[in-house]
N, C-alpha and C positions, 0 to 999 in steps of 0.2 A: 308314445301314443296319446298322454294323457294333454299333451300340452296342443297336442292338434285339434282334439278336443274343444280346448280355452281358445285357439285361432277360430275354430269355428265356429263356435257361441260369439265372439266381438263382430266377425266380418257378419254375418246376419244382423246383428243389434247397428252396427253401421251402416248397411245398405236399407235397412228398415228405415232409418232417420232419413236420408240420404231422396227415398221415394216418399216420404211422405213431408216436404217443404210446405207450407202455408200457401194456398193461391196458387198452384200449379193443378195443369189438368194433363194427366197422364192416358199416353194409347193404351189400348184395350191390353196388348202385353205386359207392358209396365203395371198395370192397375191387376192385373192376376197373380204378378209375380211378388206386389206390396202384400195381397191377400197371403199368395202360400208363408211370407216372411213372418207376417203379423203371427200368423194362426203357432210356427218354428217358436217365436217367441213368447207370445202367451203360453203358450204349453209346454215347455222344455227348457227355454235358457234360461230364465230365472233361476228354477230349482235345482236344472243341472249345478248351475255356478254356484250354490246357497249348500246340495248336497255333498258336493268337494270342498266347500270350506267346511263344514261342520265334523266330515269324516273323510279326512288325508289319509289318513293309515292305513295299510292293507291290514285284512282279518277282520276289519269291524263289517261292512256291507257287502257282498258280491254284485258284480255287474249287472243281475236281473232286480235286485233290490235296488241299486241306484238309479236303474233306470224308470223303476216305480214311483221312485221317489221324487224323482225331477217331475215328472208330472203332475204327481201328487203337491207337490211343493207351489207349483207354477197353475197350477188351479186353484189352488187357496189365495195364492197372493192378487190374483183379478178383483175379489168382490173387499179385501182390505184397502186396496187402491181405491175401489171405489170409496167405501167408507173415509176414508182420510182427504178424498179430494171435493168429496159431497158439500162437506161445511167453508171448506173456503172461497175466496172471493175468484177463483180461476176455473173451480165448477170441474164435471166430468167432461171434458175432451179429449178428441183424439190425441193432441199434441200432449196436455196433459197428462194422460195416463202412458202414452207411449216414454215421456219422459222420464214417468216415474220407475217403469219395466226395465228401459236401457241403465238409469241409473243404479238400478235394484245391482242389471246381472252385473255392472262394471263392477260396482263396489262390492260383490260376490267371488267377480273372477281375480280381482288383483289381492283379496282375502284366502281364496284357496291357494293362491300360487305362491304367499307369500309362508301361509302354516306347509307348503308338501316342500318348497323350499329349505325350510327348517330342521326337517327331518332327512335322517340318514338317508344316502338312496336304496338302500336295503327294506329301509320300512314303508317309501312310501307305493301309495296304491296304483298298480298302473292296470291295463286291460287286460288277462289272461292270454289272449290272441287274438293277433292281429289278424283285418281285413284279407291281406296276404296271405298270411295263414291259416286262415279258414279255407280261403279257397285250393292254396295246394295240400291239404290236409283232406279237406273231403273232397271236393271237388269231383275228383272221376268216381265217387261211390255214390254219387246224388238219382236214384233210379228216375228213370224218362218220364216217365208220367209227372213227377214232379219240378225239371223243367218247365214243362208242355203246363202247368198250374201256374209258374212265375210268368210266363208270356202271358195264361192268358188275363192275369192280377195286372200286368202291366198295359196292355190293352186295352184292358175295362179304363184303367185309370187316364189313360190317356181320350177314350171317346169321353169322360165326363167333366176333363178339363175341357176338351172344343166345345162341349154342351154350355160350360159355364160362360167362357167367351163367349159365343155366339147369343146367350142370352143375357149377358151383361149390359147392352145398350136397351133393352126390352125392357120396361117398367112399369108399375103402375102409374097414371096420373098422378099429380101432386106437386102442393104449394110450394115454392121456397121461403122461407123467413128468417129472416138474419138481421143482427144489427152490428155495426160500425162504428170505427171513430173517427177522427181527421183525419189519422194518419194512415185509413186503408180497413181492410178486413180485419178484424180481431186484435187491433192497437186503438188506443187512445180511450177506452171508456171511461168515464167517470165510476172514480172510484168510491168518492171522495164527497159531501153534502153538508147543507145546512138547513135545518129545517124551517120554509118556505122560502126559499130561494131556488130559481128553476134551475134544471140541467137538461143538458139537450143531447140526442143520440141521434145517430142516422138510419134510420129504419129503413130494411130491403125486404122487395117482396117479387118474388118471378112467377105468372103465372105460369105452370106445368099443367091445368087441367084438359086442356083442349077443347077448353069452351069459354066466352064470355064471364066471367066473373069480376063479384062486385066486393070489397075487403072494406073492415075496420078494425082500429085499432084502438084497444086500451092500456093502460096502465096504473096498476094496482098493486096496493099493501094491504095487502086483508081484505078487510072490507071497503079500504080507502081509495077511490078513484083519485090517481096524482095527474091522470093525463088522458088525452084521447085525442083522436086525427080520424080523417076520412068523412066520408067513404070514399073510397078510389074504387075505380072502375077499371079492368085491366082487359086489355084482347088476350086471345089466347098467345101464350109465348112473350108477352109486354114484360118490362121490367120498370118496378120502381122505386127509385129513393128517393129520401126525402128524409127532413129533421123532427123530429120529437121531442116535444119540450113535459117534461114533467116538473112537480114539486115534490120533495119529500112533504111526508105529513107526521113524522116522530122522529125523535131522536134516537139510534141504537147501533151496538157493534158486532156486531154484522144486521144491516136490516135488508131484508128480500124485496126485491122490485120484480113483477112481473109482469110480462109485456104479452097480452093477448090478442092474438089474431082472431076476427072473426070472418066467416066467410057464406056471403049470399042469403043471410039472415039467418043461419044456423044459431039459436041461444044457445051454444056451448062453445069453448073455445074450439078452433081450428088446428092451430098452434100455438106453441106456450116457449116462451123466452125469459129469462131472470138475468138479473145484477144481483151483485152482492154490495152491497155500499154502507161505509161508514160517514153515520148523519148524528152532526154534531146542532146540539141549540142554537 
């Protein structure tokens, strides 16, 4: 039982990767089915694979502890991802931290399979009973009212998945803002500086507001304007790219570039973008 378990912690952590490729745009099925995987793996596969490595043995946890645990486990590790991916030059993304989750549970799952391996098959911990066994064990003693509660549990959950599809194309208005390198979406940035020597990025901007808008852009270290473009003007739905040249204005390992949208004369930023870049003298 336990090992179907492990089959079914990897084929989620696979199919998760699988729907979520860089630069593809998935139908509305696809795009609910990424959701319910993400949601499987943030909250469960990790800690399940992390609480079978750490306790193989039967005697140490019961099945209602472990399963506490898996979540418990797999909630803490969301906001340490963050922390660990914060300070470096590849920032909190989806592909980032999805990589770091798949990574987590593989090298969790091939650590528990390898310590219940180890262990006699006497000691190690398997599921008291099976799915099978539950069901011809109670099964005919499940009193009717409590059917008639699993339909209507399953019902409910079904009208609020078609709620969620159906309101998944429905959104608020709103900018896109993205930047670019040569070699496509989310390849080629500049990693890499010298201080006063330019680098150039390709800066995207899609109107989504459903009216006439007018954009600018800066770029900033601190206090330091390294760069600025516009103002573009955009129809509703227009899309625009275009290159950005900045200067570093210090030397340092890791220094932060942030790249501020502004929009329709709002003094505050609109949107906020960063680099991470190592700038040498």
């Amino acid at each position: 039982m336990v090992r179907y378990t492990f089959i079914f912690v990897l084929l989620i952590s696979a199919l998760l990767v699988v729907l979520t490729v860089p630069g593809q745009t998935l139908p509305i099925p696809l795009a609910a089915a990424r959701l319910v995987l993400g949601m499987a793996l943030a909250l469960f596969c990790p800690g399940y694979a992390l609480q079978a490595a750490l306790f193989p043995r039967r005697n140490t946890v019961d099945g209602a502890e472990r399963l506490a645990l898996s979540v418990g486990i797999s909630l803490a590790l969301v906001p340490l991802i963050a922390l660990v991916l914060d300070p470096l030059p590849w920032g909190i993304r989806l592909e980032t931290v999805l990589a770091v989750e798949v990574g987590v549970t593989l090298l969790a799952t091939v650590l528990a399979w390898v310590r219940r391996r180890s262990l006699p098959p006497e000691d190690r911990w398997e599921w008291a009973v099976s799915p099978a066994g539950i069901a011809h064990r109670f099964g005919s003693r499940l009193p009717s009212w409590l059917y008639t509660g699993l339909v209507g549990v399953l019902a409910l959950d079904l009208l609020l998945l078609l709620m969620v599809i159906r309101l998944a194309g429905r959104g608020e208005p709103v900018t896109e803002f993205y930047l670019s390198g040569p070699e496509g979406p989310a390849f080629g940035y500049p990693y890499r500086g010298v201080v006063g020597e330019p680098l150039t990025v390709t800066v995207g901007i899609v109107n989504g507001e459903g009216t006439i808008a007018e954009y600018r852009l800066e770029v900033v270290d601190g206090d330091h304007l390294l760069g600025q473009a516009g103002p573009v003007r955009l129809e509703p739905g227009a899309v625009y790219e275009g290159p950005l040249s900045f200067i570093p204005a210090r030397a340092g390992d890791p220094v932060r570039v942030s790249f501020l949208l502004y929009r329709s004369g709002l003094p505050i930023p609109y949107r906020t973008l960063w680099l991470w870049l190592r700038v040498e003298e």
